[in-house]
Steps between C-alpha positions, in 0.01 A plus 500: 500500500628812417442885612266575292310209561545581909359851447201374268396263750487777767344780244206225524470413837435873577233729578402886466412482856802378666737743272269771600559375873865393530526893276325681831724321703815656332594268215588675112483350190567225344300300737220179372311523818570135585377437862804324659267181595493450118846472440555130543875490480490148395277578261763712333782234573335189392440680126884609499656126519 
């Protein structure tokens, strides 16, 4: 799995709503809005092998 794979997946496990929220709470752009709970790390890992 490459990078732009990686940042694909996590353009489309994010929302308006948690961008909007994580962006009130101080973070800038680029940001997905990925709530942490849906980054599986293994997810990510098991695709890379």
């Amino acid at each position: 799995m490459d990078v732009k794979t990686v940042l694909q997946e996590l353009e489309s496990l994010g929302t308006e709503r948690t961008k909007k929220v994580y962006m009130r709470q101080g973070a800038r752009e680029p940001l997905y809005g990925v709530a942490t709970g849906r980054c599986n790390r293994r997810r990510f890992l098991s695709s890379a092998v």
